[in-house]
C-alpha positions as a printed Julia matrix, in Angstrom:
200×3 Matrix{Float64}:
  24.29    5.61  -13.7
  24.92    5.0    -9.75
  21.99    4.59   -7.7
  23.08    6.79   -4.6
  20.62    7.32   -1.84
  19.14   10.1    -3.02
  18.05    8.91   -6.46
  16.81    5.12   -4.62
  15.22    8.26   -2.4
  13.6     9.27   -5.01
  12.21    6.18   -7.19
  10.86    4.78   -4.34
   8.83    8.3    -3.51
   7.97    8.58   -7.36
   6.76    4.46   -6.99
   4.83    4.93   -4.08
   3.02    8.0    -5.3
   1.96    5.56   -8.75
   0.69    2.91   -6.1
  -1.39    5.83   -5.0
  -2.44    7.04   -8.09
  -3.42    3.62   -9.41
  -5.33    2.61   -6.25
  -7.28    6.05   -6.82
  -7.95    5.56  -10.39
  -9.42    1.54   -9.43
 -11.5     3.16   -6.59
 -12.81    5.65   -8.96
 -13.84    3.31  -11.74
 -15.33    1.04   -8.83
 -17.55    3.62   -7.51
 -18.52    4.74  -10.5
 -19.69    1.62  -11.95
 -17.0     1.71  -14.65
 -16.24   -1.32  -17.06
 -12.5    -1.69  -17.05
  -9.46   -4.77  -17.08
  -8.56   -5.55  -13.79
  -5.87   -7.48  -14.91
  -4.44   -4.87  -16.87
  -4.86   -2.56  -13.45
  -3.93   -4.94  -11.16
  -1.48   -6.23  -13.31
   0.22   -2.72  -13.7
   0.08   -2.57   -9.3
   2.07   -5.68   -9.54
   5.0    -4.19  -11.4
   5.4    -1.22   -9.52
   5.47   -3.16   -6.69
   8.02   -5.48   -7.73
  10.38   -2.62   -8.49
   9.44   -1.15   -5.41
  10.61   -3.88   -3.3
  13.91   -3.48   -5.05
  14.33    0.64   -4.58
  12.7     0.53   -1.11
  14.96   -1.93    0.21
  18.06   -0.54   -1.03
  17.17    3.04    0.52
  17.04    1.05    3.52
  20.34   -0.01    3.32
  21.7     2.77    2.12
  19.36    5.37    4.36
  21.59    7.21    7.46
  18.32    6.8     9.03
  14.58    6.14    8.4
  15.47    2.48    8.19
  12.07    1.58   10.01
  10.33    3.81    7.03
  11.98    2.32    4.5
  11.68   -1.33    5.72
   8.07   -0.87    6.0
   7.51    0.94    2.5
   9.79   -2.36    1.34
   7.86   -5.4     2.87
   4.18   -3.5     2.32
   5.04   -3.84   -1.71
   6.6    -7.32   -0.93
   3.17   -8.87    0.12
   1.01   -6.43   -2.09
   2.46   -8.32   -4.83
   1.23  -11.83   -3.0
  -2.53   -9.7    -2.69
  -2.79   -9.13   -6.03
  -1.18  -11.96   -7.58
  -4.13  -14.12   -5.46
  -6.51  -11.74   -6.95
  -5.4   -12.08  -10.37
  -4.64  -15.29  -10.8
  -7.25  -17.3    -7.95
 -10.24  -14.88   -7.72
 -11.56  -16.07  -11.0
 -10.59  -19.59  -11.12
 -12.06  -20.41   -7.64
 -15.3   -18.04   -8.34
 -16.09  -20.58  -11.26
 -15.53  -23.97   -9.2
 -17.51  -22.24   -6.7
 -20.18  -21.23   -8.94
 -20.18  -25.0   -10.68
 -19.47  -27.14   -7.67
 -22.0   -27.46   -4.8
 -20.74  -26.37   -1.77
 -17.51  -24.82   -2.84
 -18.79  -21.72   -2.27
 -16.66  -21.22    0.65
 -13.76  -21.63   -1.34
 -14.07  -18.27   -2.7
 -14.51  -16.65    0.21
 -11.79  -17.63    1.81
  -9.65  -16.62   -1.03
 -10.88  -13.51   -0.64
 -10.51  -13.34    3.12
  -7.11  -14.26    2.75
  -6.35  -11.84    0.25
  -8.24   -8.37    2.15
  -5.97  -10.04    5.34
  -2.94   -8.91    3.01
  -4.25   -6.1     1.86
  -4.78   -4.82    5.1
  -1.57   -5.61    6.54
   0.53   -3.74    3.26
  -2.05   -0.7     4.31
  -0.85   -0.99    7.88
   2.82   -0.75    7.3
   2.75    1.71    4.65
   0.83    3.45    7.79
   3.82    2.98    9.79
   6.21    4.74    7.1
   4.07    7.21    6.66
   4.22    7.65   10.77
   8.2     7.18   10.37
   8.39    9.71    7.53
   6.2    12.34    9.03
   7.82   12.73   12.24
  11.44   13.26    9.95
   9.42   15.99    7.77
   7.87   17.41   11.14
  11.73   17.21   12.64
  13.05   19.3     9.61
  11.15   22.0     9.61
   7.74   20.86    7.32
   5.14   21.19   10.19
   1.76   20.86    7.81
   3.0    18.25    5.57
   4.57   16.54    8.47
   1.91   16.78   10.88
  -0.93   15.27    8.11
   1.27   12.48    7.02
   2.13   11.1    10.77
  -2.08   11.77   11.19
  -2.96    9.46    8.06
  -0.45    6.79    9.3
  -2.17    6.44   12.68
  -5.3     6.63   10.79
  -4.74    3.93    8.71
  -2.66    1.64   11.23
  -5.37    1.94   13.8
  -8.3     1.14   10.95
  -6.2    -1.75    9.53
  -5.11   -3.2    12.51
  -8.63   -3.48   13.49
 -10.04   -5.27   10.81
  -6.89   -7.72   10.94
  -8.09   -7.95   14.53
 -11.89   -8.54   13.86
 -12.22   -9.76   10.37
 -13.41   -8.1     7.28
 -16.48   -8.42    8.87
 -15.88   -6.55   12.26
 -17.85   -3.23   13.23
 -15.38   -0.94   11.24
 -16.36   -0.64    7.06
 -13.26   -2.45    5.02
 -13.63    0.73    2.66
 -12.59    3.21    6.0
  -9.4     1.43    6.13
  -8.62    0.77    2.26
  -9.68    4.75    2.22
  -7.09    5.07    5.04
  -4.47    3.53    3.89
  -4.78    5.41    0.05
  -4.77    8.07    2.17
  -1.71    8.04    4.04
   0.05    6.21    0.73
  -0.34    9.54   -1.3
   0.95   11.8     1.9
   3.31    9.58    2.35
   4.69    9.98   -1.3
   4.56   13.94   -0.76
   6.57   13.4     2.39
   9.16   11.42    1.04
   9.65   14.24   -1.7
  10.08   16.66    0.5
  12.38   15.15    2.24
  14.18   14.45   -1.1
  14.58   17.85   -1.47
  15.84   18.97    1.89
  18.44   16.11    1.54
  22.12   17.2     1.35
């Protein structure tokens, strides 16, 4: 099977909209207090954005335009894998030497720190695609999905790039820009497969 534009098009819209979906299913289960295996959650994240690294970046190659979109959509999944791959693999290992070691408490933190910096910075480009892709919908004819899509991605640019700014702990919540950024992910997934559809 060739992997023309529009089917690359396509997986990385269908890829995007599971990094949605799985960041709203953790956020759920969070909220509500849920038992559940990060590291089979996180773990899952992790593949989908390895193979979305590989689709997003050949749409971007392949793409008559968009390439902005695309290369955003492509590096956001790049160091998303980094952010979880700290969070699976340090988050526990540094919480118990931190726990058992007096004064390495710091340590943790500053995993963590380092891995929310990530996370917002994947929210903030996928902000920018969403931005890129919106205007192209709003260009083409889809006004309402257009117009909310390029919204959510100055939303969630503006809310990221604050708190990569100030710090995790500035004056804006870290959940209104993680909210943000799920936000604009899942328009931006319903963008992209509109425009999938209105390709020739």
């Amino acid at each position: 099977m060739e992997f023309t534009n529009k089917r690359t098009m396509l997986m990385t819209a269908s890829l995007v909209l599971l990094v949605a979906i799985t960041q709203i299913i953790y956020t759920a289960l969070y909220v509500a207090e849920v038992s559940f295996s990060r590291q089979v959650l996180w773990g899952l994240e992790a593949l989908i954005f390895t193979v979305l690294v590989a689709f997003a970046g050949a749409s971007m190659v392949q793409a008559k335009n968009c390439q902005l979109g695309w290369s955003a959509i492509a590096f956001s999944a790049a160091i998303n894998i980094v952010q979880v791959s700290i969070g699976l693999t340090l988050f526990s290992t540094f919480g118990k030497v931190a726990g058992s070691v007096e004064g390495a408490q710091p340590l943790i933190g500053g995993v963590v720190a380092l891995s929310f910096m990530i996370y917002y910075a994947a929210k903030m480009l996928l902000g920018l695609a969403a931005i890129v892709f919106g205007m192209a919908s709003l260009a083409k004819g889809s006004k309402a999905i257009g117009g909310v899509t390029t919204l959510a991605g100055v939303v969630a640019m503006f809310a990221n790039g604050i708190l990569i700014t100030f710090g995790r702990d500035g004056f804006l919540p870290s959940g209104v820009a993680g909210a943000s950024g799920v936000v604009a992910t899942l328009l931006l997934a319903i963008c992209l497969i509109t425009l999938y559809r209105k390709e020739d």
